[in-house]
N, C-alpha and C positions, 0 to 999 in steps of 0.2 A: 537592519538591512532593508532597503526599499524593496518591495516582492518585485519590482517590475525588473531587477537586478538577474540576470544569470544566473543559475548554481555553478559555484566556482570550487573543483577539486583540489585546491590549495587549502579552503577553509576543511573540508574534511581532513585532508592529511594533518594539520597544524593542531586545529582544535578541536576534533573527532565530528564535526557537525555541519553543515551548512543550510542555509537559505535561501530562498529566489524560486526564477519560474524556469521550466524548461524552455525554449529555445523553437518553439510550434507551434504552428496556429490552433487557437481555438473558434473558428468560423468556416461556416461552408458546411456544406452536404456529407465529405467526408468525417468532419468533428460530430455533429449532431445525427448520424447514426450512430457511432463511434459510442457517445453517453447515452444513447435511445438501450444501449444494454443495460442500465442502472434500473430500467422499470422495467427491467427481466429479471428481476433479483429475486432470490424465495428466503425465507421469513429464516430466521438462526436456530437449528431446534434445540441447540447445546444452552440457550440463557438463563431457563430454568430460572427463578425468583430474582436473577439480575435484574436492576433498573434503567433497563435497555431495552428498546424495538428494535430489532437491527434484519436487515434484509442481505445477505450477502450472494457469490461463487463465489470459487477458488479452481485455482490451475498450476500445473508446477510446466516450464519452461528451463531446458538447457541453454545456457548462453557458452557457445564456444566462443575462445580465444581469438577465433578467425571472423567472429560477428555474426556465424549464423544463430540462428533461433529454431531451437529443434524442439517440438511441443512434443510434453511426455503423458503418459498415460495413469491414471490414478489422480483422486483426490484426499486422502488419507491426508489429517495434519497432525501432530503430536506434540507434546511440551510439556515437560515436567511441572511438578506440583511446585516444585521452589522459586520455576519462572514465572510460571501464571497460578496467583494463587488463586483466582477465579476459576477458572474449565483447566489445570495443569493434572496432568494425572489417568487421561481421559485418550482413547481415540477419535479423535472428530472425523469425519466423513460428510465432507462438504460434496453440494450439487456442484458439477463440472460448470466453468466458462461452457458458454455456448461456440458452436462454429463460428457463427456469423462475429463475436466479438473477436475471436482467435486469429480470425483470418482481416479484419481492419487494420488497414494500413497505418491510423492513429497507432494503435495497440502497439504493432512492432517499431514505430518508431519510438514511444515513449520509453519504451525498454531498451532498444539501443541506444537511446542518450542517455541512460539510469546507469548501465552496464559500461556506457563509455567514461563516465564521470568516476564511478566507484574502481576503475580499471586506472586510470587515472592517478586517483588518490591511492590504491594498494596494490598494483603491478598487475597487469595483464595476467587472467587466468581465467580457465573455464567454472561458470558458475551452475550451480540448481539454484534456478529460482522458484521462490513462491510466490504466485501473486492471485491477491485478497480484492475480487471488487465489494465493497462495504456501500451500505446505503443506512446511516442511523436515523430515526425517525422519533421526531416529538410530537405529543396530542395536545390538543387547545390546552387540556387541562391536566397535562403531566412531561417535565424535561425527558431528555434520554440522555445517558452515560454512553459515550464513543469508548469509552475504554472502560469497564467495570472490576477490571482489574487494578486500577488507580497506577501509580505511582509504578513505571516498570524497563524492564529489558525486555526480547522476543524470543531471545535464546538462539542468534544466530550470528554471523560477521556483521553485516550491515544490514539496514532498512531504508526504503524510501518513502515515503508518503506526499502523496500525490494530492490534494486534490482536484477533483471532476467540477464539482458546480454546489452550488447553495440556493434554497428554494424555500422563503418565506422563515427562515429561520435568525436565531441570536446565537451566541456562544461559541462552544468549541473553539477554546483559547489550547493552542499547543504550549505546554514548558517542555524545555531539556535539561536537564540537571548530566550533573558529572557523577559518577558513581561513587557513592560513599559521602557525598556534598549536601549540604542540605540547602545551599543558594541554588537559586534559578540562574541558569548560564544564557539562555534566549527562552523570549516567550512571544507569541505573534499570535495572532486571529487570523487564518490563512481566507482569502477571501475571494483570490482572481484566480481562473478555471490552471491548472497545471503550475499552480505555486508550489513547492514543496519544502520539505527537510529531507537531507540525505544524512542518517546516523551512523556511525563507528558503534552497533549493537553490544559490542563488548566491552566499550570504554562509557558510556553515556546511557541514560536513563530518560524516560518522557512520559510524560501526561498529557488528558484532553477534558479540558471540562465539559458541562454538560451544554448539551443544544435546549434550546427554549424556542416556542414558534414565537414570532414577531408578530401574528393575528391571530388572537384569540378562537376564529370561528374558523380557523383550516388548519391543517398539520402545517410541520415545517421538515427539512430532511436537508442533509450535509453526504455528501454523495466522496467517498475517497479510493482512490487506487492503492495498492499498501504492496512493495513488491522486497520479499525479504531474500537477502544475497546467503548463500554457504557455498565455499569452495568445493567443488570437485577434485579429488586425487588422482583418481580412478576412473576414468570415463564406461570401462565396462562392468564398473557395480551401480551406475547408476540406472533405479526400477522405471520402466516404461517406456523406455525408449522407443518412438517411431521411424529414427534415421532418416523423418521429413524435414522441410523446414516451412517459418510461418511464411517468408517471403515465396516461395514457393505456390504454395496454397494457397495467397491469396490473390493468382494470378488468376485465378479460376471462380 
């Protein structure tokens, strides 16, 4: 599929997967403050002897049914041993998004065309999102693993991955595999700013190889948005809730 193609909620429903870019500009003053959050990023302290630099926040985001974006409170991530046999097993406690990314008017529209796609392909419902800004980082004279976890699922309905920008870097080839399959079903090098894959997390599987800098005498970094869908049942068991919204907030 050509990236300059739409994500199309028909290839999700059909074949658990899609590919394309979102539907948004990536220029202008509002886009590049918008990524000016990626070198606000702080260092992963969970990697522990992985073969990874990774810079990340993380933020969890209600998507009601009715479109608003209601930002929740807490950064706690969690994931069994069997899903991630890397960091699974573990409570992680990420640094929160900051205001200023929370309240960019990029930020909330990328989520509502993520949520109106995924709504789409699986029937209009309120979701808890999670969403991972990731900055993976290679040295003149060492790759990094975007996923050190290899070969995997996330432990959730669906995932989107986003990317932001590429900066002096090589690699980071996406596969998606079908669960239980040992062929590659798509594999791409995502490479223009808001390309993505939107996954069916429970049917489908993916990998990312590693980044390499493309000039030996500077780093390189691969900068991703990663926003993971779980349905809501219950709106009032969901933790954190502010009863705000982001459009709201970031009128101010």
């Amino acid at each position: 599929m050509d990236s300059s193609e739409d994500l199309r909620a028909g290839d999700v429903a059909r074949h658990g997967w899609a590919h394309g870019r979102l539907p948004l500009p990536t220029e202008g003053d509002d886009w590049h403050r918008f990524t000016a959050a990626w070198d606000d990023l702080v260092p992963d302290a969970y990697l522990g002897p992985a073969r990874c630099r990774r810079n990340r926040r993380y933020g969890r985001v209600l998507a009601h049914r009715d479109g608003t974006l209601e930002p929740l409170l807490g950064t706690e991530f969690f994931q069994s041993k069997q899903i991630n046999r890397a960091f699974g097993d573990q409570l992680r406690v990420f640094e929160p998004l900051t205001d200023k990314a929370l309240t960019s008017c990029r930020f909330s529209e990328i989520l509502q065309e993520s949520v109106g796609l995924v709504n789409e392909a699986a029937g209009d419902r309120d979701w808890e999102l999670g969403v991972h800004f990731i900055r993976v980082i290679a040295e003149p004279d060492e790759g990094s693993e975007p996923a050190p976890e290899g070969r995997h699922s996330d432990g959730h309905e669906y995932v989107a991955i986003h990317l932001i920008g590429r900066h002096h870097c090589v690699g980071g080839e996406s596969q998606v595999f079908r669960r239980g399959e040992e062929r590659v079903e798509h594999s791409v090098t995502m490479t223009e700013p808001l390309e993505a894959l939107v996954l069916s997390d429970t049917t489908m599987e993916h990998a990312v190889s590693e980044i390499r800098t493309e000039d030996r005498s500077v780093p390189g970094w691969r900068d991703t948005m990663i926003v993971d869908f779980n349905t809501v049942q219950d709106l009032t068991e969901v933790n954190g809730r502010t009863h705000s919204s982001l459009q709201a907030l970031s009128l101010f």
